[in-house]
N, C-alpha and C positions, 0 to 999 in steps of 0.2 A: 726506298732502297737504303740499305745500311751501309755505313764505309765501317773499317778497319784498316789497321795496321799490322802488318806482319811484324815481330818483332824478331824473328828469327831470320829473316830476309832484308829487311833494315839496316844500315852504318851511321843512319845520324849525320844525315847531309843538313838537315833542317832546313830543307827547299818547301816544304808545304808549311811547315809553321810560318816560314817567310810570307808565302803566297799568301796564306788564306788561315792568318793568328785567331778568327775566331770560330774554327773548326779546329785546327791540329793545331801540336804543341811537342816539347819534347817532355820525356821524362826518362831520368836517370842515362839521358846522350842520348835514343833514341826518340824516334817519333810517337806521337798518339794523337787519338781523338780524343776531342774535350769531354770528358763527362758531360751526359745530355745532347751531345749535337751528332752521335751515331747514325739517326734517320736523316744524314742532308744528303744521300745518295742521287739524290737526284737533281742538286742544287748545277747547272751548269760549271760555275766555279770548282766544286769541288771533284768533278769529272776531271778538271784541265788538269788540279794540281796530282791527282792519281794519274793522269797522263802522263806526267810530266818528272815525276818520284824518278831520280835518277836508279832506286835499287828495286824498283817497279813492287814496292811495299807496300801500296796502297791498293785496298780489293773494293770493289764495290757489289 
């Protein structure tokens, strides 16, 4: 399963870079996913921190 970031739905809380640094990250204030770590869709962790995206920016 893929994750993404919406960046247009996004403000750059930077709770998922918090959570879970070696998936997301920020770039230029908002969120992203690491180059290469796209397919963790289905990693539990990275479920929680898309749960948990205060600007509910993360898709899976």
């Amino acid at each position: 399963m893929t994750v993404s970031v919406n960046r247009e739905l996004c403000y750059g809380s930077g709770e998922c870079a918090f959570r879970l640094p070696s998936v997301f990250t920020t770039a230029d204030g908002l969120g992203a996913v690491v180059p290469g770590r796209e397919d963790t869709g289905d990693d539990p962790e990275v479920r929680d921190a898309a749960e948990r995206c205060p600007s509910q920016a993360i898709s899976l």
